[in-house]
Structure formats: C-alpha cells, structure tokens
N, C-alpha and C positions, 0 to 999 in steps of 0.2 A: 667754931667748927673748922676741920682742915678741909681744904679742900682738895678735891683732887686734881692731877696732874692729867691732861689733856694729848692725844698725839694725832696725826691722820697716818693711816695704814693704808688707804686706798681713793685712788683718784678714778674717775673716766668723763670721757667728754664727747658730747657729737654738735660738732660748729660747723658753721661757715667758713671754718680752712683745714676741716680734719676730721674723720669718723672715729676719732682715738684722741687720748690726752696727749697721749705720744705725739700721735699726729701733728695735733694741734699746736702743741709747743714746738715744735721741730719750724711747723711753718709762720708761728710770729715770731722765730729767732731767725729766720729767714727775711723777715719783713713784708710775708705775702699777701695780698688785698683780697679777702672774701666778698669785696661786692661786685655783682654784675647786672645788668638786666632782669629785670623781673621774671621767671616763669613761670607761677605759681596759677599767674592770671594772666591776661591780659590787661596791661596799664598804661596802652598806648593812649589813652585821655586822661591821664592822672600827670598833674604837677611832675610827681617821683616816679621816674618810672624804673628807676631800680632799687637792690638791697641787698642785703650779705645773707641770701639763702643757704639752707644745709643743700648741699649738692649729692645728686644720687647715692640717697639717702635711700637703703633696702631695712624694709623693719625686720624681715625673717633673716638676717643676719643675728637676730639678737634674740627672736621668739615667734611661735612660730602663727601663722597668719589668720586662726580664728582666734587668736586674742588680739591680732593686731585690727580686727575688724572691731573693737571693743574701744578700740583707742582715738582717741583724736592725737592730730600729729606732736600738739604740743605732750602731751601724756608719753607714746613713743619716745620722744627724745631723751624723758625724762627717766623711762624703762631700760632706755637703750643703755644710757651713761654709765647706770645702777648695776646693770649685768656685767660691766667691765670694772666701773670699783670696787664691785665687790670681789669677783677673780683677783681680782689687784689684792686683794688683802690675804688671799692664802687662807681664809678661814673653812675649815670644815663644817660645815653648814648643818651634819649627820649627828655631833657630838659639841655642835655652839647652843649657849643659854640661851637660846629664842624669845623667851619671855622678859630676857631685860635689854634686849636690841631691838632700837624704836627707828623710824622714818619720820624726821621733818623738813619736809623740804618748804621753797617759796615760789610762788605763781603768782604774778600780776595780776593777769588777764585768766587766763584761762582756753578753754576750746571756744575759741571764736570760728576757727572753718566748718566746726560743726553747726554750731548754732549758724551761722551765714545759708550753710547746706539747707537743715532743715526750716529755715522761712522761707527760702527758696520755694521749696515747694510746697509749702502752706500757702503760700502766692499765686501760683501755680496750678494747683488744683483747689485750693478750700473751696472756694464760689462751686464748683459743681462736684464736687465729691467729699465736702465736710471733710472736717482734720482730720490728716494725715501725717504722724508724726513716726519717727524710728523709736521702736522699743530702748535700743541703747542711746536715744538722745540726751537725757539729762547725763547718765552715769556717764557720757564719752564728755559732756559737757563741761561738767561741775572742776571746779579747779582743785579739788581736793583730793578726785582720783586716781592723782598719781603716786600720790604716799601709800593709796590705797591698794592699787597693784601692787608694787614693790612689797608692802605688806607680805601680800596674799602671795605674791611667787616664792618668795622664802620664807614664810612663817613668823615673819617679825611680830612680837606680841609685844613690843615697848610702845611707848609714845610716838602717838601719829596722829599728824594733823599737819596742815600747812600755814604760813605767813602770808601775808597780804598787806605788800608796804608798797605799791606800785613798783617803781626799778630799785627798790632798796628791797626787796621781798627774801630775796636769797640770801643777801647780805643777815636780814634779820633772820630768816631760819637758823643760820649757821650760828648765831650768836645766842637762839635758845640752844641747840641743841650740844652747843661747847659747854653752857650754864647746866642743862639737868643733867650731863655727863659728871662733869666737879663735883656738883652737889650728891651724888651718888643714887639717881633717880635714873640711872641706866648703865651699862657696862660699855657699850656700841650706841651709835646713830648713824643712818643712810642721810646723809644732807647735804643739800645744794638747790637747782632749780632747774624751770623748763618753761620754754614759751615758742610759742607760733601762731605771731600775728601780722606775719608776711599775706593778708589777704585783703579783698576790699574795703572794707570797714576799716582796717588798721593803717592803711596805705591813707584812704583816704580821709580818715580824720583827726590822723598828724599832722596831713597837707593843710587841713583845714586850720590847724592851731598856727601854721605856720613855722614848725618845728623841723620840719624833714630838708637835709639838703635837695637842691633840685639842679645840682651838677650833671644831666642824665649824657652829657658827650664824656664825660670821664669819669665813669660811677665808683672806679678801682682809687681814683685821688679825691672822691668826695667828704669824706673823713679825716680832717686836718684839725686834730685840738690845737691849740694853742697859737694859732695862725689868722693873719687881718683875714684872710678871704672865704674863712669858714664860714657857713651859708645854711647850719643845720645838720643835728646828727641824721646818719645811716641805719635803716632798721635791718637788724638781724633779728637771728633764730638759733633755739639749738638746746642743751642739756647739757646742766653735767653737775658731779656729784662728789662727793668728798666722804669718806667714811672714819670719821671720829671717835676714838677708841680709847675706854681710860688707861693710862700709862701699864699701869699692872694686869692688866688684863690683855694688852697687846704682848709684854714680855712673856708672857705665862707661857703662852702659844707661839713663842717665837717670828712674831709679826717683823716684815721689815718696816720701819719708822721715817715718812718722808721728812718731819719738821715740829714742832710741838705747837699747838695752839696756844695763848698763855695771854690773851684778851681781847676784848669785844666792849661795844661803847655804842648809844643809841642819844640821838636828841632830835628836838627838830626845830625847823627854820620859824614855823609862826609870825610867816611871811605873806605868803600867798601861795594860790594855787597849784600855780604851774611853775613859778621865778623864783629861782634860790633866794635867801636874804642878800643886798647888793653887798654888805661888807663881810659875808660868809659864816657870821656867825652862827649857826646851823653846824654847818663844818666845821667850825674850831669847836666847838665844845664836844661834839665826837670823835674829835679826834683825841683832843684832853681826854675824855674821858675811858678809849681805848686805853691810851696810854698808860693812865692810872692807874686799869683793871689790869693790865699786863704786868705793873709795876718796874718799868722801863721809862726812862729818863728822854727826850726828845734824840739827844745824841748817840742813843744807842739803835737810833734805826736808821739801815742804809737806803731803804728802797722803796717808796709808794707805787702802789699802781692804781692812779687817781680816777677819779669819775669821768674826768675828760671826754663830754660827751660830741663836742665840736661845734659848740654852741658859744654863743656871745659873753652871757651875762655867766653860767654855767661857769668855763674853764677861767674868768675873770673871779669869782667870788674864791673858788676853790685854789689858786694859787695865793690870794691875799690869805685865806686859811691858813694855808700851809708855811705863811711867812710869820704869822704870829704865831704859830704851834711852835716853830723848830727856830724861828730866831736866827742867828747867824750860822746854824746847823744847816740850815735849807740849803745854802749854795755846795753845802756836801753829800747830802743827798743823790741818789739816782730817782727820776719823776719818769714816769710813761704812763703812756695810755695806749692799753691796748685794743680798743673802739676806732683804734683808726682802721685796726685791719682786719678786727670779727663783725664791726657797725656794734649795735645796742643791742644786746638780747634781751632788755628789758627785764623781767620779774629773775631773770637767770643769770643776767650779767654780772650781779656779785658774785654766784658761785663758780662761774668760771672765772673771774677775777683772781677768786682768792687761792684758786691750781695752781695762776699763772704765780702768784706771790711764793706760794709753798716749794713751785721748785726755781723760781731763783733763788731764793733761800737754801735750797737742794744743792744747785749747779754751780752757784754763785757766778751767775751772768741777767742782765738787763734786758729783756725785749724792748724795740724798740719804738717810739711814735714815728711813723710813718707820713709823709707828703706833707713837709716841711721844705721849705724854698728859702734860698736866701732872699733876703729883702724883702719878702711876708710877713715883717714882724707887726703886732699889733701896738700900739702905744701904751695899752693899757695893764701887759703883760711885763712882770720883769723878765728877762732873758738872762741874767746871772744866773737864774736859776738852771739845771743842768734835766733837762728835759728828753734826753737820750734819742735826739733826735736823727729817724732816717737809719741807724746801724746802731745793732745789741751792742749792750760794753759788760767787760767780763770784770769784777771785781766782787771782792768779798760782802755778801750778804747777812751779815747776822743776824737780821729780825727785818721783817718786810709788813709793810700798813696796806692796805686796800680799804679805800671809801667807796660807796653807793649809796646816792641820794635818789630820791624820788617824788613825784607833783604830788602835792600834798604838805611838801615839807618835813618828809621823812627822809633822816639817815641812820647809816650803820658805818661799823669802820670794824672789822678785825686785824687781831694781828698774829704775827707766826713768825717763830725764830726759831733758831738752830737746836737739835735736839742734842739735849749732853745728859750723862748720867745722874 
C-alpha cells in the first residue's frame, strides 16, 4: 500500500509566553522565561511556589462565555489553540468534507480544577445537605472533552478520541493522527494537546515526588536542562494544536504548507515508574525507530528539540540517547530545550514541541536553552554537544526530531522536514 504524504497547514498555541503561536515563537526566539509566582492559588506553604502559568488568559477571546462555563481551563486552552489553527489553515469550513476531518488530541491529566472545585464542596456541605455536585462536572472533567468540543464547534465527523501517555500524550496523539492520515482513514486531523494542572493537587504532588524545582527566589532561572544545579522541572500550562492534512488534499484547496510530517516512532523504557532507563534506551529506540519511519539517515537531521526536562537522570539518559542515535553526527546537530522557558506542559508539551520543530524547520533558526552559566556544567553531561545555549542560532534546518517521554515509560518522537514537491 502507498502511503500517503503528510503536511501541517495550521498551528496555534496558548502558553506560558504567548496567546498565539506567533506569539509564542517570537518569545522563545527571544529567550523569554514563562515562570513566575504562582497565582492560580495561594502556595505560599508549598515547597514550589511557582510555575509557567498562561497569563491573562481571556477565554471569550476565542468563544463565547456559556460554553466557556462548560469548560475546565485545561479544555479552554485546548479550544482556544484549535480556533487559531484552524484560521491558520484557510479552510472553508462551509464547503470542507466534515466527515473525513477527525480531532485527536492528548491529555495527561485532565480537568483537575474541576474536580478539586467540586470535592471542595462535597467537603463542604455533604454532611448537612447530601451531594452536591455541578451538572457539568463530569463532561468539564473527563479528559476527552476536548476533542469532543472541537468536534462539536466545527462539525468534524472523523476520528475522535484522545491519547493518554502521561507527558508523552501529545507526542502520541500526533503520531496516531499523522498514521490514519497516510493510511487514508482521514483527509484532515485537529491534533496537539492541553493541560492545566497548575493547582493544588498538582503542585503538591510533584512536590511530593520530589520532581518540582523549588528555586522559588529566581522562578524565571529555575528551568536549566542540562546544567549541575538543576534542581527539578517547572510546571507549566497551555494548548496547542497542529492541523495535519493529506498533501493532495491541502494542494487541492490551495493551503499554505508549513513543513511535511514524514515520521513518528513509539517505544518504551520498561524501566520504572517515574525514572527513565539510566542508559536511555527507551529513547534510542524511538528515536531509531522515528527515523526509520521517516526513512531519513541520522545525518540528515539538523535540529532536536529534546525532552529536556531539567532533571538529573532525565536530561543525562536522553543526551547518551542522542549520542548513540546520531554518532559523530550529534556534535553537528542543533539540541534545545525549550522547557526552560515555557516549564512542562505535561500531556501538551509534545504538541507544542512539535510547532516549535515545524517552524525552525520553517525559519531555519534554533530557540534557544535558556539559564545556562558558565561553570554549571554537570560531569555527567557531554558539552561537545551543541546545546544552543542562552541565544537562538540561525542555520539551515532540514528535518527537525522532537522527543516526549513520560512516567510510565512512555515515549514518542516525531519528525518534520522541509516541504519540496
């Protein structure tokens, strides 16, 4: 069977440095740090008390406010993204094949503020006025509802349903929904992720894992991959979406073409819970295995934008990955991570990973890792390698890898290159 040829036509994004993809890449080719201070809550008794929130974040910018009362905020973000990719793609929505345009996106978690809300007040009153729950509490809850709006606001009758790989989640939606595109089980896909678990529960039992940086005097420098004094990633927040379209089907309609999809690769560590494998192999064989499905040679790609979460064992396993995949290739490589300056959007962080991959590939320039010091280096870490530290560098992109692992011992890794006829 042939398969088909893959492109993305439309991006959008709502992070921790941007209510736009625009935005957002403008500000990590900037080098701008999304964390600050907690607001969400108060967490002046919490280990963390900050994180890379979306910042005045208006939902009726995007829809209008008795569906936003439907929403839990992780759902919004993922609504929001969805209403700008899809403008992004110039499709007339009046005279598009509805029935073979599907939504899959991926969610870690889910509506955690909701469910926090409503035990809240099951806590609260049940003892003297028996359960009290919100009608919209499960629908704003469930982690599925957000493919399910999206659906519902434009009529998408294709494939719908989401992934659940923890922070690999997006990464894996976008790797089904590149696969039932090729295979010709859709024309379109709405795909990317969305999470918001900037709340107590989430604050506090990363703290508990011991996972969260708790830099709380310099929250903007607490996100240092690849560095001795990393101390734990940053949690972030946000959305965002990529819309996937088969090559002939985007030409037809005269779509503009940011990049072409052309593979995706899945394995996992079968390790442990929460701890990558210590010599990464989890990571090398998705990334081989990327590679393979892309049918692209190690040396033909210039640019990762790695999981680099700014964790110990994390950014130590994935650079020995990256040195057995690419071989003496690796020290020509561009390597970043751009979790230094959106923190982890968790279940969402592959799909905004994989924007940022799509337009340096676009632009051909590097964002860059961020709060990098000289004399911070780890021992453990090679530094030959070219880790685009502190300032973007502009050079030609041909085909760019993005990894996303996740506790459990899930990863994903797609990849995207230069679009030619």
């Amino acid at each position: 069977m042939e398969l088909k040829r893959v492109v993305v036509t439309g991006i959008g994004a709502v992070t921790p440095v941007g209510h736009s993809a625009e935005e957002t890449w403008r500000n990590l080719l900037a080098g701008v740090s999304g964390a600050a201070p907690i607001t969400h809550f108060d967490a002046s008794k919490f280990k963390t008390q900050f994180a890379c929130e979306v910042k005045d974040f208006n939902p009726g910018d995007f829809f209008d406010a008795k569906a936003a009362r439907k929403m839990d905020p992780y759902c919004q973000f993922a609504v929001a993204a969805a209403v700008e990719a899809m403008a992004d793609t110039g499709m007339d929505m009046e005279t598009a094949d509805t029935d073979n345009i599907g939504v899959v996106l991926g969610v870690g978690i889910g509506g955690m503020k909701t469910f926090e809300e409503e035990q809240d007040g099951w806590v609260k009153t049940g003892e003297s006025l028996g359960p009290k729950f919100g009608p919209f509490f499960i629908p704003k809850m469930i982690a599925d509802i957000s493919a399910g709006h999206i659906s519902i606001m434009y009529g998408l009758r294709g494939p719908n349903y989401i992934t659940s790989s923890a922070c690999a989640s997006s990464g894996s939606a976008i790797a089904d929904a590149f696969n039932l595109i090729r295979l010709g089980k859709a024309s379109a896909i709405v795909t990317g992720g969305a999470e918001a678990a900037i709340v107590p529960s989430g604050v506090g039992g990363f703290n508990a894992m011991k996972a969260l940086s708790t830099r709380n005097d310099e929250p903007e420098k607490a996100s240092r991959p690849f560095s001795a004094s990393r101390d734990g990633f940053v949690m972030g927040e946000g959305g965002a979406i990529l819309v996937l379209e088969e090559l002939e089907h985007a030409k037809a309609r005269g779509a503009k073409i940011y990049a072409e999809m052309v593979g995706a690769g899945m394995s996992a560590d079968a390790n442990h819970i929460t701890a990558p494998h210590p010599e990464g192999l989890g990571a090398r064989l998705v990334m081989e295995r990327a590679l393979e499905d892309a049918c692209l040679k190690p040396e033909d790609i210039d640019y990762i934008n790695v999981h680099g979460t700014s964790t110990h064992h994390g950014d130590i396993s994935e650079v020995k990955a990256i040195k057995d995949v690419f071989g003496d290739h690796a020290r020509e490589l561009n390597i970043s991570s751009t979790k230094s300056m959106t923190g982890h959007l968790l279940g969402a962080t592959g799909a905004l990973e994989a924007i940022v991959s799509v337009l340096a590939v676009q632009n051909d320039i590097v964002p860059p890792t961020i709060n990098h010091e000289e004399g911070d280096e780890d021992p453990e870490i090679d530094y030959t390698l070219n880790y685009t530290f502190n300032k973007a560098q502009r050079r030609t992109v041909r085909a760019a890898l993005s990894n996303t692992f996740g506790f459990g011992g899930h990863n994903a890794c797609v990849v995207f290159k230069k679009y030619a006829e």
